[in-house]
C-alpha angles and dihedrals in degrees: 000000000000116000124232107234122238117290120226119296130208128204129268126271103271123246113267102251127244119291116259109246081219088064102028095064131075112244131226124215095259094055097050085110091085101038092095116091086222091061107146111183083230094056095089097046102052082041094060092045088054094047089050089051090050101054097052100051096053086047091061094034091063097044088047088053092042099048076051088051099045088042090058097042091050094247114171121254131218136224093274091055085247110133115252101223095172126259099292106031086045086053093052096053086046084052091045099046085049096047102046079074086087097072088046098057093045088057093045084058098040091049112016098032094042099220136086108306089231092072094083076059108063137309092269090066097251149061105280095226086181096060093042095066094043087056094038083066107045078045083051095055087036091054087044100055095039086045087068108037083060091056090058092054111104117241136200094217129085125259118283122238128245114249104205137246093266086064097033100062121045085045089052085059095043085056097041085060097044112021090071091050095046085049102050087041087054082050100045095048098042109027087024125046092012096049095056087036083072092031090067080067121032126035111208110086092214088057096048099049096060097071090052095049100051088052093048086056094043094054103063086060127253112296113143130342092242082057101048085048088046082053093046096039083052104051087043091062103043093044089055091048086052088053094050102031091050087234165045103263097092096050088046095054104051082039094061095036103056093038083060106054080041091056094035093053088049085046091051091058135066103266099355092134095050085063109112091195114115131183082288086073099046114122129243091269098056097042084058092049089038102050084047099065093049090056090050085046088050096053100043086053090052086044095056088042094058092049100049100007108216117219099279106167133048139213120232111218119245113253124254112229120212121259127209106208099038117009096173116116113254098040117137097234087048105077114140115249087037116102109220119297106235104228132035121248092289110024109298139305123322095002125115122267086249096055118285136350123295090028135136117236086245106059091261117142126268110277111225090229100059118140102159098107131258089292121033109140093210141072116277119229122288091021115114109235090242106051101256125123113286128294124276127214118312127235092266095054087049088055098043088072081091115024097021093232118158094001132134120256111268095038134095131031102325092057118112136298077241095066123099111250123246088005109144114244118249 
């Protein structure tokens, strides 16, 4: 019995690689920045140069339209050419040209940062509404406690004036509306997109909120040393809730909070919103009081986070390698984490499901009389199935040299005179 002889063999499926350490970590906050497959090391940077870009042409872009606005409306004009709108039309359109920074730093992550813009948010992907308001509220009794201990501080200046109700409140609703909006676009700039601007590089939280902070302090201009420490004391603690919160809701809350009972106390007094003073100015004494009640802040929000631990951390996907014979998602040879399989299902495309074209299903080589087509599975006439020569008489005609049986016609005994005797027939 002749043996066929072995059919073609493929290699076998490749080992999955190594996981990437990228993918294989659970991200903090700081570090979302990388969580995308498509990190680059230059992402955040050119991020950062578009967001600075951005801001300042929408800057520039609201007070344009505004000047437009207060021209056409006859609004008086100072000696800078800059419009007088009044003190609390003139601080909504500040709050406004602060707070259209949001939609800015979300494009800088969608397009620059290549990864879903909620990411600057929280880990989760989105902003933690939930947590907001439970921080909102231990920012609120902070802000409260540390409000009247700075009343008791004495103070060098004459009493302020009240302002009125008819003053009071239309501009406390002005700053209810804005002041929330100026305070998460401060957040999302500095302890967001910053922050895991130097996360991308550097591990260490500690480490990654100090940039951020400098620049948050800087930022609201040089007044007094105490103030520029407030600012950085400031930017340090929020950045560090963010990191162990997974998110931006804590930072967002004391900042709004505390914007609004500054803004609320100006708006209380004659004149208070036409101050151009901000927390760099602060003396010695409030910066004390003021730097206390983050900490205590601080610690209530840790303390919250130990007894019902928010998501603070976040899994990069793995990502999903081309592959050359079927690229469509879904596919089997497909899965994520597999490099492509070299041949198709059955050996690769256009080629037959036994190895090539013109081949027998048993390895055997091409006949030169095929006329099955490119891709018969099946063996073409006059081709043994195992890929030997061609097959030789069969047992019936053996026999048939006697009897005739199963012979051809022409062959056996009755054949002619002509024939060569004992020849085999063929």
């Amino acid at each position: 019995m002749t043996i066929p002889p072995a059919g073609p063999t493929y290699p076998p499926y490749p080992a999955p690689p190594a996981p990437d350490p990228r993918h294989s970590e659970a991200l903090a906050y700081h570090r979302l920045a990388r969580i995308s497959a498509r990190h680059r090391w230059w992402r955040p940077l050119v991020g950062t140069l578009f967001l600075l870009v951005g801001i300042v042409f929408t800057l520039f872009l609201v007070y344009g339209l505004a000047d437009v606005w207060g021209a056409a409306r006859d609004y008086p004009v100072d000696r800078d050419g800059m419009t007088e709108f009044g003190p609390v039309a003139g601080t909504a359109v500040d709050l406004v040209a602060i707070a259209v920074a949001i939609p800015v730093v979300l494009l800088a992550v969608r397009w620059i940062g290549a990864r879903p813009a909620g990411t600057v948010s929280s880990v989760t992907g989105r902003l933690r509404w939930r947590l907001l308001g439970t921080y909102a509220l231990a920012a609120l009794a902070v802000s409260v406690l540390t409000g009247a201990v700075m009343f008791l501080l004495p103070g060098d200046d004459e009493p302020a004036s009240w302002a009125g109700w008819d003053f009071f409140l239309p501009a406390l609703a002005v700053l209810f509306v804005l002041v929330p909006f100026q305070a998460a676009a401060e957040e999302y700039v500095f302890r967001g997109w910053l922050t895991q601007t130097a996360g991308a590089f550097l591990r260490s939280p500690w480490i990654a909120v100090v940039p951020q902070a400098v620049l948050f302090a800087a930022a609201h201009g040089w007044g007094t040393p105490w103030g520029f420490v407030d600012l950085v004391v400031f930017g340090v603690v929020a950045g560090l809730l963010s990191v162990r919160t997974g998110g931006l809701e804590a930072g967002i809350a004391l900042h709004a909070v505390n914007n609004l009972f500054a803004f609320g106390f100006s708006a209380a007094v004659v004149d208070g919103l036409k101050s151009d003073e901000t927390a760099a100015d602060s003396p010695w004494q409030v910066v004390l009081v003021d730097v206390s009640g983050m900490l205590l802040y601080a610690a209530i929000v840790l303390w919250l986070a130990r007894r019902r631990p928010p998501v603070h951390t976040a899994q990069a996907p793995p990502p999903v390698p081309p592959h050359p014979h079927f690229p469509f998602p879904g596919h089997p040879a497909a899965y994520p984490g597999y490099p492509a399989y070299p041949h198709a299902p059955y050996g690769g495309p256009h080629q037959t499901p036994y190895g090539g074209p013109h081949q027998t299903p048993y390895g055997g080589p091409p006949h030169p009389a095929h006329t099955g087509g490119p891709h018969t599975p099946y063996t073409v006439p006059h081709q043994n199935p195992y890929g030997g020569p061609p097959p030789g008489p069969s047992a019936d005609a053996q026999e048939g040299r006697a009897d005739g049986a199963g012979l051809p016609p022409g062959t056996g005994p009755s054949a002619s005179a002509s024939d060569d005797a004992g020849r085999a027939p063929r």
